[in-house]
C-alpha positions in Angstrom: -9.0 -0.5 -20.2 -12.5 -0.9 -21.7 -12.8 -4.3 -19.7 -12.7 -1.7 -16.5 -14.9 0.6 -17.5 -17.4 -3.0 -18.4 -16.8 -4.2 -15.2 -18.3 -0.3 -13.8 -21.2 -0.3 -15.8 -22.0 -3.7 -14.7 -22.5 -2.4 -11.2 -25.8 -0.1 -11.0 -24.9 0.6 -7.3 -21.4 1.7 -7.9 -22.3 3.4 -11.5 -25.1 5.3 -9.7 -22.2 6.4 -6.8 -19.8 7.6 -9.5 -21.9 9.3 -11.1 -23.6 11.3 -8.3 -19.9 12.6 -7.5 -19.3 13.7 -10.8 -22.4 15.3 -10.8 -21.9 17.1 -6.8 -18.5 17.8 -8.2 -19.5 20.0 -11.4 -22.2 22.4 -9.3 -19.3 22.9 -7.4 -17.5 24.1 -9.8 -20.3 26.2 -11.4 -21.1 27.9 -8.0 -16.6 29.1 -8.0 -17.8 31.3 -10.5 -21.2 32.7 -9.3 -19.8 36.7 -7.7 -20.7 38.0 -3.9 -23.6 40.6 -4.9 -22.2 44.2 -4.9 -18.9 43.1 -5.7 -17.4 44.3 -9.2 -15.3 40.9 -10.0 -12.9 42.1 -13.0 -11.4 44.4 -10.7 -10.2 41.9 -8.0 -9.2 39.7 -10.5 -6.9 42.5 -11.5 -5.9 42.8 -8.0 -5.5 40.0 -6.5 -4.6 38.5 -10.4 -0.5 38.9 -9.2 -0.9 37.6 -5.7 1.2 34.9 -3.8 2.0 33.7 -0.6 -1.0 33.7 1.4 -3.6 34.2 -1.1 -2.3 31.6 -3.3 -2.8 29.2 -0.4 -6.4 30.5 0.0 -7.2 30.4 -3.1 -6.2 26.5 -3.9 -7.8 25.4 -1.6 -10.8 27.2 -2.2 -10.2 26.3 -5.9 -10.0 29.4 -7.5 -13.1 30.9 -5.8 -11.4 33.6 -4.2 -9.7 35.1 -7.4 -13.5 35.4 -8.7 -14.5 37.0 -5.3 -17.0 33.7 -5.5 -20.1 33.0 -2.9 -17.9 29.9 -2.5 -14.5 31.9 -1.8 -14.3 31.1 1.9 -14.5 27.4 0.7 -14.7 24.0 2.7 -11.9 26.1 5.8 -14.7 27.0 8.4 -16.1 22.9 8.4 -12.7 22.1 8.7 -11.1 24.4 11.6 -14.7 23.4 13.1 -14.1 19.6 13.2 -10.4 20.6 14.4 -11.9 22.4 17.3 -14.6 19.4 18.1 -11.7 17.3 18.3 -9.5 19.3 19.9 -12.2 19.3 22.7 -13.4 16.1 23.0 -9.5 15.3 24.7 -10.7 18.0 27.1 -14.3 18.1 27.7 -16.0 14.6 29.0 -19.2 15.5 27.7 -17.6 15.5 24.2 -15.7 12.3 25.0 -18.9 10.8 26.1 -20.6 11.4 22.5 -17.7 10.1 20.7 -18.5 6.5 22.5 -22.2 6.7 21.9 -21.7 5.0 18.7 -24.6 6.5 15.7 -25.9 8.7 17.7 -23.3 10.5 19.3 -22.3 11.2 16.2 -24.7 12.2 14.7 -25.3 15.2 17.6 -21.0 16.0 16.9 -22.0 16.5 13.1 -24.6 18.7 14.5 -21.7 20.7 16.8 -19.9 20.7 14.1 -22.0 22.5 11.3 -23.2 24.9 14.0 -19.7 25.8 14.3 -18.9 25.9 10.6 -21.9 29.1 10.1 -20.0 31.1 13.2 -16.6 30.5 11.7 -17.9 31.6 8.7 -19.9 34.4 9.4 -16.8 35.8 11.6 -14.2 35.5 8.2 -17.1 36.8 5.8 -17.4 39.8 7.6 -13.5 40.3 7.5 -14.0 39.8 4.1 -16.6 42.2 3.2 -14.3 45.1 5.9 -11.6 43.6 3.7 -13.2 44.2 0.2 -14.8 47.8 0.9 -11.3 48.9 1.3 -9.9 47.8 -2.1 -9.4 50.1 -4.5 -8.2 49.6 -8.3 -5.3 51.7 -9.3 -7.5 54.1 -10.8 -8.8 54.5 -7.9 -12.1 52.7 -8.8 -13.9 50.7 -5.3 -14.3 47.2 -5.2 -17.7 47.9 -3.6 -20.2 50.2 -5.4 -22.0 50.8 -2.6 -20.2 50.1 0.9 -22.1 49.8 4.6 -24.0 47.5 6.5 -26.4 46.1 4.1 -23.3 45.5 1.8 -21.7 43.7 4.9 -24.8 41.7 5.9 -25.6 40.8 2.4 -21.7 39.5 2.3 -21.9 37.7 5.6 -25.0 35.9 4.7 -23.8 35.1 0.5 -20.5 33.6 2.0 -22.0 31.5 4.9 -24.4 30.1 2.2 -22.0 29.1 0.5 -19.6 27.3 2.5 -22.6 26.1 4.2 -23.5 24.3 0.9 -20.2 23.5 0.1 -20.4 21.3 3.3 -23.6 19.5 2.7 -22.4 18.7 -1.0 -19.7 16.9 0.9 -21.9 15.0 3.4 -24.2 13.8 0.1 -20.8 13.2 -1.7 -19.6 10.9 1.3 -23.1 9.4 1.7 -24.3 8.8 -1.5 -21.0 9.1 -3.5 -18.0 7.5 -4.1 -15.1 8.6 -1.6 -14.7 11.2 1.5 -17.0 14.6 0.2 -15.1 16.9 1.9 -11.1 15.8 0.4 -13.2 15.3 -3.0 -14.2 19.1 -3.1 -10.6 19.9 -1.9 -8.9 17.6 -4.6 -11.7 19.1 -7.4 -10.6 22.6 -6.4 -6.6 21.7 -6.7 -6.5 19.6 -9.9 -8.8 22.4 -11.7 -5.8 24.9 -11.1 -3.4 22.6 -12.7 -4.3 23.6 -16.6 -4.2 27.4 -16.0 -0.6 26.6 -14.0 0.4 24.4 -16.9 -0.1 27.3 -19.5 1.6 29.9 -17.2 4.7 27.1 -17.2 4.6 26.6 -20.6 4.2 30.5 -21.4 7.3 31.4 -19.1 9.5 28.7 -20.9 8.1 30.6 -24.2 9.1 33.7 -23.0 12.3 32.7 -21.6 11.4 33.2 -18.4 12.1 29.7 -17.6 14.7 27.5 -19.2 13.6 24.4 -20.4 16.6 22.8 -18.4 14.7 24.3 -15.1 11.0 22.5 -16.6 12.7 19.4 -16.8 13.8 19.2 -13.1 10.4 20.1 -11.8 8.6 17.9 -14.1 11.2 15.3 -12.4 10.8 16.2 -9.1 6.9 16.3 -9.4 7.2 12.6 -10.7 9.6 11.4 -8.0 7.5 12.9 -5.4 3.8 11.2 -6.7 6.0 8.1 -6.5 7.1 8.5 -3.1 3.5 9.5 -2.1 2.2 6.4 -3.5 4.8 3.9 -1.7 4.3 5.5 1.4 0.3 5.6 1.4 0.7 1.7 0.5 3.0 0.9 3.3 2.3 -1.4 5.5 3.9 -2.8 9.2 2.2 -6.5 9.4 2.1 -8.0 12.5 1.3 -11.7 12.7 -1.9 -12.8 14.3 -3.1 -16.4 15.3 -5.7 -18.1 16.3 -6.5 -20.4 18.7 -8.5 -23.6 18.0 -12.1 -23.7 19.0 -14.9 -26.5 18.6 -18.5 -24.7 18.8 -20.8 -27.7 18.0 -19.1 -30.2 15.7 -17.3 -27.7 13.9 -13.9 -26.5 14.5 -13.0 -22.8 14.0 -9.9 -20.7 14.0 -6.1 -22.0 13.9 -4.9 -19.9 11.4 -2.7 -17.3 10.6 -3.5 -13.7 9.7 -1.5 -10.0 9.9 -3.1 -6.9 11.7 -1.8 -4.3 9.2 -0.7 -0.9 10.2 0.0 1.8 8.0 3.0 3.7 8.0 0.5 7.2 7.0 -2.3 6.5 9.1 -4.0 9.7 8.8 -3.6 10.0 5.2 -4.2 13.5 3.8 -5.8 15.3 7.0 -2.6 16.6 9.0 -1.5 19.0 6.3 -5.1 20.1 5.4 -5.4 20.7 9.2 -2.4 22.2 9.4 -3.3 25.1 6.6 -6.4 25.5 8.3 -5.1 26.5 11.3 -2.3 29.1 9.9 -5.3 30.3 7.6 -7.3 31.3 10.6 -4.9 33.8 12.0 -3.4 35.0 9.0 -6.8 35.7 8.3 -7.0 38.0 11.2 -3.9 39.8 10.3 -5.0 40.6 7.2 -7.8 42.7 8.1 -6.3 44.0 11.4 -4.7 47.3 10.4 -1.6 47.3 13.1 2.0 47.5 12.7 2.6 44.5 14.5 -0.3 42.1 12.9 1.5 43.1 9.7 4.7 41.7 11.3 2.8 38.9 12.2 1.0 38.4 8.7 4.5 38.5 7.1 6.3 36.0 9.1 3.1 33.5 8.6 3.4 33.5 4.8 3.7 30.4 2.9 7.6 29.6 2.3 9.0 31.7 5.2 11.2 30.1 7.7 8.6 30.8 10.3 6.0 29.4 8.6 7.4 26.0 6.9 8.4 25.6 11.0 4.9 25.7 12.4 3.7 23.9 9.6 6.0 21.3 9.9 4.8 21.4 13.6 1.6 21.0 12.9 1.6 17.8 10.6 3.5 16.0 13.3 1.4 16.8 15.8 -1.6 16.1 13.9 -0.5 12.7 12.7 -0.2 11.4 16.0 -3.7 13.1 17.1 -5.6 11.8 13.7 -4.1 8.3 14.6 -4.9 8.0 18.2 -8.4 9.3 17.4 -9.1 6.9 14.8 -6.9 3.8 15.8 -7.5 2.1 19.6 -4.8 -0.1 19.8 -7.2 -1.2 23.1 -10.3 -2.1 21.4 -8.0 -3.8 18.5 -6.3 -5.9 21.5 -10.0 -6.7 23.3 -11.2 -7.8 20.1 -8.4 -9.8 19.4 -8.7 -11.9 22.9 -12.9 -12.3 22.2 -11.9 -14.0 19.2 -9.3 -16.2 20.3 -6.8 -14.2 18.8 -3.2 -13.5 19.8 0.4 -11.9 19.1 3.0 -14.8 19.2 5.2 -14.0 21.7 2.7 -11.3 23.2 0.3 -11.9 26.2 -3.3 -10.8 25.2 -4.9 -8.3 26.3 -3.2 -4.9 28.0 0.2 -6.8 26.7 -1.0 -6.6 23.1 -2.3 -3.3 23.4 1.1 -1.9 24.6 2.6 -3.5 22.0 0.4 -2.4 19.4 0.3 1.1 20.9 4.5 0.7 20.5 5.0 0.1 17.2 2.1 2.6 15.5 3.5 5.3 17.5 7.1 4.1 15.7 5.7 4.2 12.6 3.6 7.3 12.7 6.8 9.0 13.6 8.4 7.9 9.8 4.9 8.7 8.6 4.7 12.0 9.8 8.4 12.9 8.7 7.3 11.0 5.3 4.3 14.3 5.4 6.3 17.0 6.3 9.2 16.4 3.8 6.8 16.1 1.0 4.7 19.2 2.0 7.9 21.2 2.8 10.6 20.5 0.4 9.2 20.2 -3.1 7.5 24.2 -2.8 10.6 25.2 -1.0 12.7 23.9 -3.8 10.0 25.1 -6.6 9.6 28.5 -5.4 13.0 29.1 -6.0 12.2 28.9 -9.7 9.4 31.1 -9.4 6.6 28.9 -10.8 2.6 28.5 -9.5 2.5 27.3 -6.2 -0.1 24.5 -7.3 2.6 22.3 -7.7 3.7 22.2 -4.5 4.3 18.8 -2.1 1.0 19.7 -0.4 -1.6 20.2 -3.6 0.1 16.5 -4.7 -0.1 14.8 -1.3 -4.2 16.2 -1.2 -4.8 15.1 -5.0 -2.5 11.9 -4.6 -3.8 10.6 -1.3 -7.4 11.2 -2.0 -7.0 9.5 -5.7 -6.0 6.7 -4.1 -8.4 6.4 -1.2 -11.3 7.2 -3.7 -9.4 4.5 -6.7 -9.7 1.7 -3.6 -13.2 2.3 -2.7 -13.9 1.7 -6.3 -11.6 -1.4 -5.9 -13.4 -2.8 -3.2 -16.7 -2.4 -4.9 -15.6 -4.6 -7.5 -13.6 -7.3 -5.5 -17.0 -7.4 -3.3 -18.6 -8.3 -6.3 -16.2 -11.0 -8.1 -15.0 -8.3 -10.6 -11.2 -7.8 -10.7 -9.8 -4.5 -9.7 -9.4 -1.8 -11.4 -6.0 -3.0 -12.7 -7.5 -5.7 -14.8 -7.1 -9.3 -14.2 -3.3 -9.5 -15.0 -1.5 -6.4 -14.3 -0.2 -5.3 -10.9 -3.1 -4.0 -8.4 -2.3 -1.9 -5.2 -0.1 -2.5 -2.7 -1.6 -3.6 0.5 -5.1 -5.1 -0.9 -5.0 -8.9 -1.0 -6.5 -10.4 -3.8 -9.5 -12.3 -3.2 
């Protein structure tokens, strides 16, 4: 171990990287605890103390900022549902589709479409939120807000904007001058600070005899048996063979070897079931602050671990495994690239041949991966709520905090190996599934 941590420090580049997270990391968690102005925090906390279902989803993945009532308590959602609805419209809209092929700077201009979207998504929920909070009361009959109206409102809209607005630029500098994806990395920090305060409350309801230690010893199993499963299915590979041709440029003779095109079972890694959340947040959102007998109806049947919900959900990932994929993955440009280089599929014709083919067998395995998502999301807090514990250790907080571990551990990886420094397994022990050594 201290042979890895040498092998980090030896690396200003990579050193500097890590650091910066941590750094990015920890104002985010300071700013959880800074309070909305005009809001009295101890008595939501009181409130909202008790509170499950929904709000427990809200507030992991806002990490604890709505429980505090937190300038930061709409959280990282709004950039989210806005690169959801960017996406969504780029299948649609030409223009969109057009930006998305113009390389730097069309991205650059759907970053832009995006953030513009993330400060009207947010000022829509922060004023639900401050028409939410005004009508709180404490069961002493003490308001929420001291002084309710429109400059409460305003001043709520504009504090909770800020802050997701923030939130979203330390994930851009994160993702840019960091170590890792920004915006998972804020996500991740917000679930796995939840995890002591969920540990105690196990611990004090086995105390209590609330729980029997019998009951703590199959979740703790369960928990360990799905990180496992996590981990062999985010290093799971389909390899299909590649070779290429012979070619003399000059006097020298290139190619004739053999290679794999590797295809991962879970291409979209961690996104479908944060996606997925977003999107049941959004109207559940709506409900919530919609006093009508039938949005309550509605609000009911879309909390986390009813029927109604775990079946959209499950939905939801499926569908969004296959969109992530095709978004990210061309099975064309793989197959064009392929035939410029003088590669080929035994067996396969190049070109529109090997782009079927490809196209064939992701779509096979995204279908495993995608069940792969929605069993882990879906069964482990379906079979934990039934022994009443935190919902933070459900199969979606452990995908989030597994999946981006291990994105983030093989950046650091590649660091290294780029470098002629062994992984971050050391020289000897096993190192991660799928990396070759070099």
């Amino acid at each position: 171990m201290p042979s890895i941590f040498g092998s980090l420090a030896k690396i200003p580049e990579l050193r500097k990287r890590i650091v910066f997270t941590i750094l990015m990391l920890g104002i985010y968690r300071i700013g959880v605890f800074v309070t909305c102005p005009g809001v009295d925090r101890g008595i939501v906390q009181k409130l909202m103390g008790t509170g499950g279902g929904l709000f427990s989803l809200f507030n992991m993945f806002s990490g604890g900022a709505l429980r505090q009532m937190s300038v930061f308590a709409l959280g990282i959602m709004p950039y989210i549902s806005a690169s959801i609805i960017l996406q969504l419209m780029a299948v649609v809209v030409p223009a969109i589709e057009r930006l998305q092929k113009e390389g730097e700077m069309g991205r650059r201009k759907i970053t832009q479409y995006t953030r513009y979207g993330t400060v009207l998504l947010s000022m829509i929920q922060g004023m639900g939120i401050a028409f939410y909070l005004e009508s709180l009361r404490s069961n002493l009959g003490e308001p929420v807000v001291a002084e309710p109206g429109w400059g409460f409102r305003v001043m709520t809209i504009i504090s909770l904007t800020a802050g997701t607005a923030f939130i979203m630029w330390l994930g851009e500098q994160i993702t840019e001058r960091g170590i890792g994806n920004g915006i998972s990395l804020i996500i991740t920090a917000g679930i796995v600070a939840a995890f002591p305060d969920a540990v105690f409350s196990t611990v004090t309801f086995v105390e209590k005899g609330i729980m029997k230690p019998f009951t703590l010893f199959i979740i703790v199993v369960v928990a360990v048996l799905v990180v496992a499963v996590i981990i062999f299915f985010e290093r799971g590979q389909r390899r299909i063979p590649v070779q290429y041709a012979r070619r003399v440029v000059g006097r020298k003779m290139y190619g004739g070897q053999s290679t794999h095109l590797p295809l991962k079972v879970n291409t979209s890694g961690v996104i479908p079931p944060i996606f997925a959340s977003s999107i049941l947040m959004f109207p559940a959102t709506l409900a919530n602050f919609i006093d009508k007998p039938w949005m309550q109806d509605f609000q009911q049947a879309l909390n986390p671990g009813s029927w109604a919900y775990m079946t959209i959900y499950v939905v939801l990932i499926v569908f969004f495994c296959y969109f992530y994929t095709a978004v990210t993955f061309n099975p064309i440009d793989v197959a064009d690239n392929m035939k410029k280089y003088g590669g080929y599929i035994p067996g396969i014709r190049p070109g529109k041949q090997t782009a079927v083919y490809i196209d064939k067998v992701l779509t096979r395995i995204t279908f495993g991966g995608a069940l792969y998502v929605s069993a882990v999301c879906v069964l482990p807090t379906l079979m934990i709520q039934q022994f009443n514990v935190p919902f933070y250790y459900g199969g979606t907080s452990l995908l989030i905090v597994v999946g981006v571990s291990l994105d983030t551990v093989s950046q650091i990886e590649t660091h290294l190996i780029t470098r002629h420094y062994d992984g971050l397994t050391g020289p000897k022990g096993p190192r991660l599934r799928g990396r070759s050594r070099r």
